[in-house]
N, C-alpha and C positions, 0 to 999 in steps of 0.2 A: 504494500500500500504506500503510497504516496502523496501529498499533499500540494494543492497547487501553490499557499503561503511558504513553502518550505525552500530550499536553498537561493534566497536570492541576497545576490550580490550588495555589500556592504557601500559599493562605490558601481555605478553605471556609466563609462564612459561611453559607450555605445547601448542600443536598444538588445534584448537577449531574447530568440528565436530559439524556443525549443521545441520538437516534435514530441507531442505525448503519444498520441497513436498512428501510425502509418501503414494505409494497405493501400491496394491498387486501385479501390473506389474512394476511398476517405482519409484525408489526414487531419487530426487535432495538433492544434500548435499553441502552447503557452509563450506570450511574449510579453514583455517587461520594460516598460519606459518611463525617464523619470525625463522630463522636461524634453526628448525627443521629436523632431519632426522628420517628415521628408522634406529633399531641397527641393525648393522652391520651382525650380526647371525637370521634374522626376516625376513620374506618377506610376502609379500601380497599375499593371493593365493583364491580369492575369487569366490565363485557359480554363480554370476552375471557378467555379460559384464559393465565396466565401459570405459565412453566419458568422460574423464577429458578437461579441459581449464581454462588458467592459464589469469585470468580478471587482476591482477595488479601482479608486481614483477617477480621472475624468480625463478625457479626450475630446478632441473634436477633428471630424474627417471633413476632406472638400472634396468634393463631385467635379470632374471636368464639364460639368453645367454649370456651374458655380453654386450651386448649396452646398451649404457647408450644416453639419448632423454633431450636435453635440452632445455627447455620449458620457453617462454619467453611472454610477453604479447601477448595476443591474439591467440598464439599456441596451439592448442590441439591434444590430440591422442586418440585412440580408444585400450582400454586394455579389450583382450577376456577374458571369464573366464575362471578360473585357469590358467593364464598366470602370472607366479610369477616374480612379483615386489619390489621393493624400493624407497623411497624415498632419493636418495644419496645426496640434498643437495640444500637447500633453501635460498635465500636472506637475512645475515644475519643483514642486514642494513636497510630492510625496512619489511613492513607485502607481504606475496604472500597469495593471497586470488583466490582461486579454486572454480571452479565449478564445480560440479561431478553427473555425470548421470549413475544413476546404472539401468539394464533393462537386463530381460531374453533374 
């Protein structure tokens, strides 16, 4: 058993992507940001449907529409694939630790 509050990093220089479950229809990813974005000229534009939910902290995503989705404890949304994304802007006061469900 494993806990998803359990090994995280004392110091965040970078955002932390871990796979909790991976098969060839589904992978779960635990990620971990503490004041993290994507740059500004980047976006996510991925082959997979991702169910993000934001388990502690708060985020906010930007839609290459331009809404932007402010994601707060417990909040989750459903990003289709190739539906281009960002991360505009994470908690930078405390850890935001995500849970991400990727699936054809």
């Amino acid at each position: 058993m494993t806990n998803l509050f359990s090994n995280i990093p004392a110091k965040l220089p970078e955002e932390v992507f871990e796979d909790i479950i991976k098969t060839p229809d589904v992978r779960i990813e635990r990620i971990i940001s503490k004041g993290h974005t994507t740059p500004n000229n980047e976006w996510y534009d991925q082959d997979e449907n991702e169910w993000v939910l934001v388990v502690k902290g708060e985020a906010k995503l930007l839609f290459d529409d331009e809404k932007e989705v402010h994601l707060k404890e417990g909040d989750h949304v459903n990003i289709l694939a190739h539906q281009r994304h960002q991360v505009s802007w994470t908690d930078p006061n405390q850890e935001t630790i995500w849970l991400a469900v990727f699936y054809k």
